[in-house]
C-alpha positions as CSV (number, residue, x, y, z in Angstrom):
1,X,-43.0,6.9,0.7
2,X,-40.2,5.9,-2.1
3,X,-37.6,4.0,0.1
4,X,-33.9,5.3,-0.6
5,X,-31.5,3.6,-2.9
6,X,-28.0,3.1,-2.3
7,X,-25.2,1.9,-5.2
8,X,-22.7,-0.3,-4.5
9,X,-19.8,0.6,-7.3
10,X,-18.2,-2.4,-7.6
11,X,-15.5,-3.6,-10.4
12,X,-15.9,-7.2,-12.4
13,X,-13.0,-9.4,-11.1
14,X,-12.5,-10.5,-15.2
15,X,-14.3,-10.4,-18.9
16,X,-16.4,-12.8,-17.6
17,X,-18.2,-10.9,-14.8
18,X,-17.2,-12.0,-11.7
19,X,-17.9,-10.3,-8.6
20,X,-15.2,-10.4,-5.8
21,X,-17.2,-9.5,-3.1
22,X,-20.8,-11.2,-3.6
23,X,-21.8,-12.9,-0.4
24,X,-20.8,-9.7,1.3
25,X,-23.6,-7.9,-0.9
26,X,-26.2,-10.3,-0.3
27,X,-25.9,-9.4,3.4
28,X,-25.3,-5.9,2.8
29,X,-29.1,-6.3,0.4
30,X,-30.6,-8.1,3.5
31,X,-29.6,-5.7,6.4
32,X,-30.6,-2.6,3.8
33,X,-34.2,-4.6,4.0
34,X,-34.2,-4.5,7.5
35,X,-33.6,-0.5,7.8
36,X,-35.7,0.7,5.1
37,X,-32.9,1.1,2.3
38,X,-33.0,-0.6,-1.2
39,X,-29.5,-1.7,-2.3
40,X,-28.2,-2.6,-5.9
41,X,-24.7,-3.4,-7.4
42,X,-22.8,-1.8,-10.2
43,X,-20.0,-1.3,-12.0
44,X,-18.8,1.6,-14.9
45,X,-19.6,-1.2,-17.5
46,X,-23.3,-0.9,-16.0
47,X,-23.7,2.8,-16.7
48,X,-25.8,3.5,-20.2
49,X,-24.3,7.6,-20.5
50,X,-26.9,8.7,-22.6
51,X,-29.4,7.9,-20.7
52,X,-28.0,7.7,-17.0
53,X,-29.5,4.3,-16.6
54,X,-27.8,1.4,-15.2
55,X,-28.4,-2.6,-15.8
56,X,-27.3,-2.7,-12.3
57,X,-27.3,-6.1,-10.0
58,X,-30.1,-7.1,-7.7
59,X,-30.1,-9.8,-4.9
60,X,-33.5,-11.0,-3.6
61,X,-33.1,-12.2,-0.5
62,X,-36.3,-14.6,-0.6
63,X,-35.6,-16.4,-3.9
64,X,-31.9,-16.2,-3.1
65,X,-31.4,-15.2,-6.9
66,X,-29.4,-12.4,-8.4
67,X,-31.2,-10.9,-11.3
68,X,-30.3,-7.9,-13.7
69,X,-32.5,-4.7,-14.3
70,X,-32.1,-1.4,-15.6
71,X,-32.8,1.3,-13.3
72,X,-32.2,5.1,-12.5
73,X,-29.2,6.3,-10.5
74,X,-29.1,5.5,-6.4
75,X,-29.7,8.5,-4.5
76,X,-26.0,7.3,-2.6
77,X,-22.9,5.4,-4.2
78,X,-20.7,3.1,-1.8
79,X,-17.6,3.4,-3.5
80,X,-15.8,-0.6,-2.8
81,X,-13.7,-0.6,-6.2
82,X,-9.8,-1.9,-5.1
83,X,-6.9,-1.1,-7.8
84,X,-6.8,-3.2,-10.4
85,X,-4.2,-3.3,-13.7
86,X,-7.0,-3.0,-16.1
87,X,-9.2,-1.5,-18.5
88,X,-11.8,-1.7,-16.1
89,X,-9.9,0.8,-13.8
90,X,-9.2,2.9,-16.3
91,X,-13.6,3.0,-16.5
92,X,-13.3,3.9,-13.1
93,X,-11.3,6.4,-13.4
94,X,-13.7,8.5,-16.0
95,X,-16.9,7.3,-13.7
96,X,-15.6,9.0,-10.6
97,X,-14.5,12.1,-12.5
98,X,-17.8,12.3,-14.6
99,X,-20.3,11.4,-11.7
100,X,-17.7,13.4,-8.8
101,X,-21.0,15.3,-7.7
102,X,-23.5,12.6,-7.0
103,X,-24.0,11.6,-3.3
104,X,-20.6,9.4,-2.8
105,X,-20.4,8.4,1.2
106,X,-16.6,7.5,0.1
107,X,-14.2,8.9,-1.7
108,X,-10.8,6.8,-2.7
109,X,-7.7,7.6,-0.6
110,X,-4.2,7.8,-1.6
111,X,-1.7,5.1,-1.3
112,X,0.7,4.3,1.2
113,X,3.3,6.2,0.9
114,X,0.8,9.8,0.2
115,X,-0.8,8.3,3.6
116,X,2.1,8.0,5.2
117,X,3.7,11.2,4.3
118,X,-0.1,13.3,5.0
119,X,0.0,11.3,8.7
120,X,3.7,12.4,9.4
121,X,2.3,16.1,9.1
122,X,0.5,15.5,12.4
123,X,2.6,15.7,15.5
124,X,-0.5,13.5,16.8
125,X,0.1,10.3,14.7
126,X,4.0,11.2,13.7
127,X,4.7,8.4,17.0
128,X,3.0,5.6,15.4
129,X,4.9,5.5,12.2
130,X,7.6,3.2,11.3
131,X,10.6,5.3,9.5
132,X,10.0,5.2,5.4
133,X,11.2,6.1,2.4
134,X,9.9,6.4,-0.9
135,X,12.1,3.6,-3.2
136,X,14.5,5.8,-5.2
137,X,17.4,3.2,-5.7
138,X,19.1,0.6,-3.8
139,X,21.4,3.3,-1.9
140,X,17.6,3.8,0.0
141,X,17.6,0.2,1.1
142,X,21.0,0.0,2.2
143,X,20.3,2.9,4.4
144,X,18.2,2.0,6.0
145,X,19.6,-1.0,7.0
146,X,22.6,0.7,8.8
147,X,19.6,2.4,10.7
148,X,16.9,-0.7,11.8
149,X,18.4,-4.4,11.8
150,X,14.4,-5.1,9.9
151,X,13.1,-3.6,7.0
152,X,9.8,-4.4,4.5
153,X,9.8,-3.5,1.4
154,X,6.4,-2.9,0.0
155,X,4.5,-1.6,-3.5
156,X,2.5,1.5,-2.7
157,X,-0.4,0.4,-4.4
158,X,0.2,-3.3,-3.3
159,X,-3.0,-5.3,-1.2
160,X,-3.4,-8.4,0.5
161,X,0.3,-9.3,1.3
162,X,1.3,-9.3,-2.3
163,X,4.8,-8.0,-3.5
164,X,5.9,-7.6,-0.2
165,X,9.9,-8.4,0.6
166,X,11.2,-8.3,4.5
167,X,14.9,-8.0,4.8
168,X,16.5,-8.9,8.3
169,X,20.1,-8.1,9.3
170,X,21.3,-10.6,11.4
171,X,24.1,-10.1,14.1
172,X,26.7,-12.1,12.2
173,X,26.2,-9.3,9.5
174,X,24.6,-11.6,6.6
175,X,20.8,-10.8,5.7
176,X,17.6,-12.8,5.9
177,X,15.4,-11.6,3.0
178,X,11.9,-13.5,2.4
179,X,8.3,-12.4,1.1
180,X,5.4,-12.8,-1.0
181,X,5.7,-12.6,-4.9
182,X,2.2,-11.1,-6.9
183,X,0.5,-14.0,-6.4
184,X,0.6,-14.2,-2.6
185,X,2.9,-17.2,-3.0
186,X,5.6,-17.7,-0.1
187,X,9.2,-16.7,-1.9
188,X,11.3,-19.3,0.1
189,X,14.1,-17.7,2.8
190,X,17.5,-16.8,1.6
191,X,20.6,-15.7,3.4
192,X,23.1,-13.4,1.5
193,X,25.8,-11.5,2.2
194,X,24.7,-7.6,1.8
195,X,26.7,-7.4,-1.5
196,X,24.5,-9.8,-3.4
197,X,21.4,-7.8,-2.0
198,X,21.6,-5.9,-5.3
199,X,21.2,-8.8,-8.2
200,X,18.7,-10.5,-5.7
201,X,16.6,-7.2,-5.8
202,X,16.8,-6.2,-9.5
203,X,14.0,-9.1,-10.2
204,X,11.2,-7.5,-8.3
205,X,11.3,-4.0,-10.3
206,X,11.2,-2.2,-7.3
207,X,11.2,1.0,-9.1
208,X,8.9,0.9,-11.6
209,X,6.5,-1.2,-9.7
210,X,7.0,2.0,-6.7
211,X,7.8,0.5,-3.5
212,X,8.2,2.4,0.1
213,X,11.5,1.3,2.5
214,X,9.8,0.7,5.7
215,X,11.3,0.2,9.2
216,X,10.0,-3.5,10.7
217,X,8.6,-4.3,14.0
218,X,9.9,-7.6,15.2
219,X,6.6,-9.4,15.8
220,X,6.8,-13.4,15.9
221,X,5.2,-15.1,18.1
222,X,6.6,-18.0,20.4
223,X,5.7,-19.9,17.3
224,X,7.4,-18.0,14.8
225,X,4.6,-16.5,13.2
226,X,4.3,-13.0,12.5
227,X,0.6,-11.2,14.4
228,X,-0.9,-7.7,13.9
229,X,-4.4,-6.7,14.4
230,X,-6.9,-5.2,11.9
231,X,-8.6,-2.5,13.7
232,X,-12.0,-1.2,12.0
233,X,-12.9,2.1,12.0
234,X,-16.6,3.4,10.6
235,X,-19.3,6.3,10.6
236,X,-22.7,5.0,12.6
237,X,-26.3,6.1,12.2
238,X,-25.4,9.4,13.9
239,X,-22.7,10.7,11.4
240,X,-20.0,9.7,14.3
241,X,-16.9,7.7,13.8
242,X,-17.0,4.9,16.1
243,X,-14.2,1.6,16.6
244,X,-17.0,-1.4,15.7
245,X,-14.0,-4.4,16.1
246,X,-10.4,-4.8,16.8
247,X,-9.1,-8.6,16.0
248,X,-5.8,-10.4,16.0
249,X,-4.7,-12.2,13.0
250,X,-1.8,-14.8,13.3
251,X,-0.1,-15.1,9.7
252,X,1.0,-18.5,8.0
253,X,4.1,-20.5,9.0
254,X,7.1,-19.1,6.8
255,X,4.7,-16.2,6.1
256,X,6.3,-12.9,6.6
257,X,2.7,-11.1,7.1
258,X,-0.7,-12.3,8.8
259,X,-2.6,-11.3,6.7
260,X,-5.5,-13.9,6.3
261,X,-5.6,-14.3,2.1
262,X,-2.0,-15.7,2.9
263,X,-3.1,-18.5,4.6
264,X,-3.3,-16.7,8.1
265,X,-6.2,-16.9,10.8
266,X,-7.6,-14.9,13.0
267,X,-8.4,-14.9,16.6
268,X,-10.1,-12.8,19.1
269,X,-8.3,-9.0,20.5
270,X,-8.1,-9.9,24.2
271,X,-6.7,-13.6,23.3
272,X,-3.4,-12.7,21.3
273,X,-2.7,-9.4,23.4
274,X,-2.4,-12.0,27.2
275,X,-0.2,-14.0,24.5
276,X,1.8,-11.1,24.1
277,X,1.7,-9.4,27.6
278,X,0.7,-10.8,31.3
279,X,-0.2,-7.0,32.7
280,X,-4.1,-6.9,32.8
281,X,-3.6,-2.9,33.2
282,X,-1.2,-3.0,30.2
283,X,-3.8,-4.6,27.8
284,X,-6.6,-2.2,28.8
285,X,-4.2,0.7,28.5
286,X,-2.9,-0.4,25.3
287,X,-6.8,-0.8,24.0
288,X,-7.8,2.8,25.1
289,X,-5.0,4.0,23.3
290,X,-5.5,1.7,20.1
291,X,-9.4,3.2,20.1
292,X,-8.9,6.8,20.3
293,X,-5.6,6.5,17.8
294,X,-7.7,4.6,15.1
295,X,-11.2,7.6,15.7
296,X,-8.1,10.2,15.2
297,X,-6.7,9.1,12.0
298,X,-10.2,8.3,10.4
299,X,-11.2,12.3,11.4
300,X,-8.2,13.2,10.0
301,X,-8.0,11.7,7.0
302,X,-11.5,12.6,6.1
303,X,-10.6,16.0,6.7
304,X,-8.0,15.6,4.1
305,X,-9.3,13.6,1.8
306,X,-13.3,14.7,1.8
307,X,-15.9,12.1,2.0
308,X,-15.2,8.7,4.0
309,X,-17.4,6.1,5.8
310,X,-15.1,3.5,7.0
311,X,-11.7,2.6,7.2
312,X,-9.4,-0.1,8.5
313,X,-6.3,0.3,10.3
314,X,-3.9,-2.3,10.7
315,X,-1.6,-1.9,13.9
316,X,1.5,-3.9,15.3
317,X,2.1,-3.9,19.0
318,X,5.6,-4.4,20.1
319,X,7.1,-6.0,23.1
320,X,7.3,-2.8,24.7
321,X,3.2,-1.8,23.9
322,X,4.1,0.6,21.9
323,X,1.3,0.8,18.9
324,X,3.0,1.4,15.2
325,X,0.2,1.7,12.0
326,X,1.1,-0.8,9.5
327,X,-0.9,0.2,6.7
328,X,-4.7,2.0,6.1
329,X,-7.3,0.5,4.1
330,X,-10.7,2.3,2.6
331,X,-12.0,-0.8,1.4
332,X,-11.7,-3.5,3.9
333,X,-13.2,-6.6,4.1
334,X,-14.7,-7.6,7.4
335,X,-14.5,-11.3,7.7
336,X,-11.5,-11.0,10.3
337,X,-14.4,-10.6,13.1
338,X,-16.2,-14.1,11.7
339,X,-13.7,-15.8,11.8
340,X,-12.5,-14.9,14.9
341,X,-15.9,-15.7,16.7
342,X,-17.0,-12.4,16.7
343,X,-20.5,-12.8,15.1
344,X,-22.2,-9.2,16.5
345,X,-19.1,-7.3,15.4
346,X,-19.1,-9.3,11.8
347,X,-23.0,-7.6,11.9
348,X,-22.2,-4.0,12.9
349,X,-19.7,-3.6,10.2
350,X,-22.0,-5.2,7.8
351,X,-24.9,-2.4,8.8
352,X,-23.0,0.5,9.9
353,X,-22.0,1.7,6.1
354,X,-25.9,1.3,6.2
355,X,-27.0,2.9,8.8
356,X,-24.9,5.5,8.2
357,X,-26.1,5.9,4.5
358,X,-29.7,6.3,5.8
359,X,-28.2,8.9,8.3
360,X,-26.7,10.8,5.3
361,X,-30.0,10.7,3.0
362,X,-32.0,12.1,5.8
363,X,-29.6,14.7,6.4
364,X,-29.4,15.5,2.3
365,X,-33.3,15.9,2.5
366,X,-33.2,17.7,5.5
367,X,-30.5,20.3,4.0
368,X,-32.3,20.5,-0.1
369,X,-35.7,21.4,2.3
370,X,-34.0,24.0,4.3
371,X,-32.7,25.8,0.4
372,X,-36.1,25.4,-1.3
373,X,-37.6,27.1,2.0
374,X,-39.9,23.8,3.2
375,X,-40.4,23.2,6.7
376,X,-40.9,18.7,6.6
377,X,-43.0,19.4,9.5
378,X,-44.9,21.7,8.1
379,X,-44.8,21.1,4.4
380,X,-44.8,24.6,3.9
């Protein structure tokens, strides 16, 4: 029997090809071997229209080669295309609208501030949300700051730590603003009194770039540096959304975020929460409560948002254990769990998307049979 095909829809990095993602393919190609599933990767630029045929990407796992091929359309599409500012987006764009009925086992989600404001509708996750405002004019920032002594400024769209501003009243009344320019790069610590806030601010386009005003959770560690966790969310072989990992990550010094692009690293659940806390009973209840939160919002936003497979959440945890969602991500990478020694989780989330693919074929086959009147055990 014809083995099914799943489609990674990817996007070229530059003119020059480059794939952002490509050891995490080859694994994805090898674990696909293992469960019965032929995988390939694509991008728009692949597709031939006029003859639905794609000159798609193939790893073999013996040679260790990557070799190109034309071939028919997967019978599933594993949607990992991130935002970019270029004409290769704007490819995307048409692909997804032209292609919207193929098999897709995810569909893109909104940025942060729609997430945010489609969360707050939900008297379940409204406790979890740090106040924020969509970035009209400055009169938003300074607001906020007369309400929370933190604030972090961030571009809806924005990934990875990049474009992100935290502001920090302190008690003598002068502010602490540092961050992370496009690039990722560290913007050095300055102090200003609130009235130059306003020239400082007028170089990062806050406006046209589209930033939210978020409330900040005070999160340095004894060391200084800033901690959250990535929390990984994904559908398994039975169509079920399960929590495969939860890991720490412990941001660079002088970095205002952890995340691990920036220079941060990451460390093991269990290890960074007895940093934060000494109650064994507060941990586990903290844990219980960080599983069945993250299960919630992935059901919900699926609900909302149609087809999803995975999704990464990444939570803060105050001094008082109080959980707050930083951000959602469709398209995480997973290599938080490797590097923090977490070598079976680093494998579950590699073949979950896969296992639940498989799950989702079976169940499409099952379904077209059912219309066209077959019964598979049967035949008839």
């Amino acid at each position: 029997m014809t083995q099914p095909v799943l489609g990674i829809l990817t996007l070229y990095l530059n003119d020059a090809g480059v794939l952002e993602e490509r050891d995490y393919y080859q694994k994805m190609t090898v674990e696909g071997r293992k469960l019965g599933l032929n995988v390939f990767v694509f991008t728009p630029q692949d597709v031939h229209d006029k003859t639905n045929l794609i000159r798609a990407l193939f790893y073999d796992p013996d040679t260790k080669l990557w070799r190109r091929k034309w071939t028919a359309f997967p019978d599933m599409i594993f949607d990992r295309c991130r935002i970019q500012r270029s004409p290769r987006f704007d490819q995307l764009l048409k692909f997804r609208a032209k292609y919207a009925s193929r098999l897709f086992l995810n569909r893109p989600l909104r940025n942060k501030w729609t997430i945010h404001s489609v969360l707050s509708k939900d008297s379940r996750f409204r406790n979890y949300l740090p106040k924020t405002r969509y970035f009209e004019s400055l009169q938003d920032v300074y607001d906020m700051l007369r309400a929370y002594p933190l604030l972090y400024l961030k571009p809806i769209n924005g990934t990875g730590g990049r474009g992100i501003l935290r502001i920090e009243r302190e008690k003598n009344g002068m502010l602490l603003v540092q961050g992370r320019d496009q690039k990722r790069r560290i913007v050095q610590p300055v102090r200003m009194k609130a009235e130059r806030l306003s020239g400082y601010l007028a170089n990062w386009n806050l406006k046209d770039t589209k930033y939210i005003v978020q409330q900040g959770i005070q999160l340095k560690l004894a060391s200084g540096r800033v901690h959250d966790y990535r929390l990984l969310v994904q559908k398994d072989g039975t169509g079920e959304w399960t929590v495969t990992g939860c890991a720490g990550r412990i941001g660079a010094y002088g970095s205002i975020t952890a995340n691990l692009h920036g220079g941060g690293k990451a460390v093991k659940m269990d290890k960074l929460l007895q940093a934060w806390f000494r109650e064994e009973d507060k941990i586990a209840r903290i844990k219980e409560e960080v599983e069945s939160f993250g299960i919630g919002v992935a059901q919900y936003l699926e609900l909302c948002y149609d087809a999803l497979c995975e999704l990464a959440i990444d939570i803060a945890i105050d001094r008082g254990g109080r959980i707050w969602m930083i951000e959602v991500n469709p398209k995480p990478a997973r290599e938080v769990f490797i590097r923090a020694g977490e070598e079976d989780v680093y494998r579950q989330a590699i073949a979950k998307p896969l296992e639940y693919a498989l799950w989702k074929y079976k169940r499409m086959k099952t379904l077209k049979s059912k219309r066209n009147g077959i019964d598979e055990q049967t035949g008839r």
